[in-house]
C-alpha positions in Angstrom: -22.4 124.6 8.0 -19.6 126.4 10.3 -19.8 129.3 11.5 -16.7 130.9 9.8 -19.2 130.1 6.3 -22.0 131.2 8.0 -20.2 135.0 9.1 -19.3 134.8 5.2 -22.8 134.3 4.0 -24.4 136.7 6.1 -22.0 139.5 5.4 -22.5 138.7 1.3 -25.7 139.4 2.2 -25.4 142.9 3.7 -22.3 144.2 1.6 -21.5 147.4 0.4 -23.4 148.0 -3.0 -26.0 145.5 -2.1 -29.4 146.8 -1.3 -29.6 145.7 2.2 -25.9 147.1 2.7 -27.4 150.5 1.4 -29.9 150.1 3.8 -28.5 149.7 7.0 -29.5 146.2 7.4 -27.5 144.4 9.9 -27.8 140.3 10.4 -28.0 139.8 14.1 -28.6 135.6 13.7 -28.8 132.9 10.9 -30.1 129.7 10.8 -32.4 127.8 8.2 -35.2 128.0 10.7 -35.2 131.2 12.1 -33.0 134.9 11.1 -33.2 138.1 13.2 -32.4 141.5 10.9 -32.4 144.8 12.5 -32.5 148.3 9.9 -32.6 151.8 11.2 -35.5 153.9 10.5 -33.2 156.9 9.5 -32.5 156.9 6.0 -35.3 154.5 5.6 -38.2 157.2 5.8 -41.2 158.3 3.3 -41.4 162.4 2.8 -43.8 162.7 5.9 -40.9 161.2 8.6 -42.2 157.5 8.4 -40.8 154.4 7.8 -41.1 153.5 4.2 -43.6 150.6 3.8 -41.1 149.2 0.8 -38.1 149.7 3.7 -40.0 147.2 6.0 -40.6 144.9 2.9 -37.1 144.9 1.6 -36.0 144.1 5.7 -38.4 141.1 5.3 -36.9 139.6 2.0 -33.7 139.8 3.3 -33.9 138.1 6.4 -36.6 135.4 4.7 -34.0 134.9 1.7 -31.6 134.4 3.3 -32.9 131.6 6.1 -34.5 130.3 2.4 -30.6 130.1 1.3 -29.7 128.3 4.5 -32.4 125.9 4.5 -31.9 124.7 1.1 -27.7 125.0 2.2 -29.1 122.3 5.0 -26.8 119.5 4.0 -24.6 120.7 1.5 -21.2 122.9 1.4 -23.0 126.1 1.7 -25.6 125.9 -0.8 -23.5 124.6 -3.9 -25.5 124.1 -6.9 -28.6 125.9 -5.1 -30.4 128.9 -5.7 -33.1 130.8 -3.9 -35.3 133.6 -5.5 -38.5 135.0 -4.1 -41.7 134.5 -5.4 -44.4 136.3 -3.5 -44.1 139.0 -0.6 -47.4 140.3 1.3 -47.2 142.3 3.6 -49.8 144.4 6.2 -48.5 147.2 8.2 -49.7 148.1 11.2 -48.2 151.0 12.5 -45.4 153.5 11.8 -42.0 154.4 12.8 -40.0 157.8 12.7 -36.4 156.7 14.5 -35.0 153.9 16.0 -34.3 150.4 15.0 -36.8 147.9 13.6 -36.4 144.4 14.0 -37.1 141.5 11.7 -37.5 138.1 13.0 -37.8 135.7 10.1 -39.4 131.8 11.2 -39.7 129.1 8.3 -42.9 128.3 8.2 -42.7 125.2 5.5 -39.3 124.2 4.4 -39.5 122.0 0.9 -37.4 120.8 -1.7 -38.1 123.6 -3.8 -39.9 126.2 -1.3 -39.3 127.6 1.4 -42.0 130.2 3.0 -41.4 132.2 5.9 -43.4 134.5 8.2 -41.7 137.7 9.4 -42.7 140.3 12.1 -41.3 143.2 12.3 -41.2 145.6 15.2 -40.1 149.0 16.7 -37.4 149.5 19.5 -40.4 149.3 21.8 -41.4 146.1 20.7 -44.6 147.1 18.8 -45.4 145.0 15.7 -44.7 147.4 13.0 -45.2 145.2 9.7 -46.2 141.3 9.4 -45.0 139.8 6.2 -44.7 136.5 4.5 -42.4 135.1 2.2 -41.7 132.6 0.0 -38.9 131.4 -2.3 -37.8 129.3 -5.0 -35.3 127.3 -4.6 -33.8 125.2 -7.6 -30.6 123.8 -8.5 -28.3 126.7 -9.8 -27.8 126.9 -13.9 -23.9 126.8 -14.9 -22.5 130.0 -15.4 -21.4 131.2 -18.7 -18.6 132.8 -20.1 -18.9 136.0 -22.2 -18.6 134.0 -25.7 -21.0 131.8 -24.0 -18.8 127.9 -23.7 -19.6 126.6 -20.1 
């Protein structure tokens, strides 16, 4: 995959209405084998000033869905006639945040035919593991897209 369909991919993935866009997630690096995501804690906080425990999982998916994307993209003109969907998300958090950044680093940890599972730490602008997660995704061959009267 270039890189000029690899800018296009990761800013799909981060654009204005999407929820990572809404977010404040930025992609700092793609490939199928590791992505590094960074959100701010701002914006992202429960009612007592900490970083939401859902913010930290949505970070995860996204950078984990979308190295799932690349990896089953590995190959082939940027993922055509592939799909990727999560399955299962855990996720432990071990401390809290109240400003700053947070970092995701995303690494495949299997990469199959039809999943792809990823572990993803997450820390705070000091470097202090805020969230370990693991995810893993479908992948399977995408369905042709109707029209509206429903003719292929």
């Amino acid at each position: 995959m270039d890189q000029e369909m690899l800018d296009a991919i990761m800013a799909r993935t981060v654009a204005e209405g999407t929820l990572a866009g809404r977010m404040g997630i930025t992609i700092v690096s793609a490939s199928a084998s590791q992505v590094v995501a960074t959100m701010p804690v701002a914006g992202n906080t429960q009612p007592q000033g900490l970083l939401h425990g859902g913010a930290s999982c949505v970070l995860a998916e996204t950078a984990g869905s979308l190295g799932a994307f690349l990896h089953a993209s590995a190959g082939a003109a940027a993922g055509a006639g592939r799909t990727v969907v999560g399955i299962e998300i855990s996720a432990t958090h071990h401390r809290g945040a109240r400003d700053g950044e947070i970092t995701a680093v995303a690494t495949l940890a299997h990469g199959g035919r039809t999943l792809a599972t990823y572990d993803i730490v997450v820390t705070d602008a000091g470097g202090h593991r805020v969230c370990t997660s693991r995810l893993t995704c479908l992948i399977r061959d995408q369905a042709p897209r109707l029209d509206l009267n429903g003719a292929s």
